[in-house]
Structures are given as structure tokens and as C-alpha cells.
C-alpha positions as a printed Julia matrix, in Angstrom:
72×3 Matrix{Float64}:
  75.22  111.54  106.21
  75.97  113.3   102.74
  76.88  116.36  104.71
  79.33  113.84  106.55
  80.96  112.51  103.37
  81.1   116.21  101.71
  83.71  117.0   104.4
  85.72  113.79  103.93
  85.56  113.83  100.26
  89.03  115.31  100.59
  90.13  112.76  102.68
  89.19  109.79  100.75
  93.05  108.98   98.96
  94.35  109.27  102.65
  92.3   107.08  103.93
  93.0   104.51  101.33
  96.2   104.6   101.79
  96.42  104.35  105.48
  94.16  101.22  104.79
  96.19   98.99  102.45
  99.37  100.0   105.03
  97.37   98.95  107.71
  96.21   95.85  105.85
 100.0    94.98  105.02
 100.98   95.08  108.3
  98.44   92.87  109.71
  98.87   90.21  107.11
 102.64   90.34  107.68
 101.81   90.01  111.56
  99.69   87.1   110.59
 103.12   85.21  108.95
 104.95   85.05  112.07
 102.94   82.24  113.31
 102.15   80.64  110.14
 106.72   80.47  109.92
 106.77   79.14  113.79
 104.29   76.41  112.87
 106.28   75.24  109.93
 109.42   75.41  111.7
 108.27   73.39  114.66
 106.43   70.74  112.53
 109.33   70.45  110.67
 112.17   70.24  113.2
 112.97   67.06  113.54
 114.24   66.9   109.59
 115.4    70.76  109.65
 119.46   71.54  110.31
 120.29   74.9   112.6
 121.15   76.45  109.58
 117.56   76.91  108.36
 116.04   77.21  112.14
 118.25   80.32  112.13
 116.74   81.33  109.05
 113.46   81.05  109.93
 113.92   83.04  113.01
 115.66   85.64  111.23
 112.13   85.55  108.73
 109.74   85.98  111.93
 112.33   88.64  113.66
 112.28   90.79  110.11
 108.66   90.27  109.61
 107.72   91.69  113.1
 110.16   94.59  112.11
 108.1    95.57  109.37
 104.53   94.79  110.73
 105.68   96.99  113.82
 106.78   99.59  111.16
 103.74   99.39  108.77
 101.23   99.52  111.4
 103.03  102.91  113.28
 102.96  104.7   109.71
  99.19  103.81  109.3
């Protein structure tokens, strides 16, 4: 195992890094449904203004977990 993490001592800021992206994009990924919940338990009170919204949020978010989650 130490001979293992000798050769990937190198690696280590790389693999950070492609962690917390991969992280970011799956908690972004995990706000799309947490927005479609809201907007369909709030609805009835909502105008189309803000439905619009809303979808624009979820379409933008699944932009950028799509994007995050191809760099990691």
C-alpha cells in the first residue's frame, strides 16, 4: 500500500480538485428537484412569472451540473 501512495503522492492536489468539482456538481444536480418540489407545492399561490423563473433556475442548474461533472 505505501508503495501505492508513493506513486500518487503527485497526484494528490488533482485529485482534490476533481473531487470538490465533482461534489459541486452533484449537489447542484440534487437542487433541481428540491426547485420542482417547491414550485409544485406552491402553485396554486405562484403567478407564471415566477413558474418561468423557476424553470429557468432548474434549466441553468442542470447546465452547470452537466458542465461540472464533464470537467471532473
Amino acid at each position: 500500500m505505501r508503495t501505492l501512495l508513493k506513486y500518487l503522492k503527485e497526484f494528490y492536489f488533482r485529485m482534490g480538485v476533481g473531487f470538490v468539482i465533482k461534489t459541486i456538481g452533484t449537489v447542484i444536480e440534487l437542487l433541481i428537484p428540491f426547485v420542482l418540489t417547491f414550485v409544485l407545492e406552491n402553485i396554486i399561490k405562484m403567478q407564471l412569472a415566477d413558474v418561468l423563473f423557476y424553470g429557468g433556475v432548474m434549466a441553468i442548474c442542470s447546465v452547470f451540473a452537466c458542465l461540472f461533472n464533464v470537467v471532473a
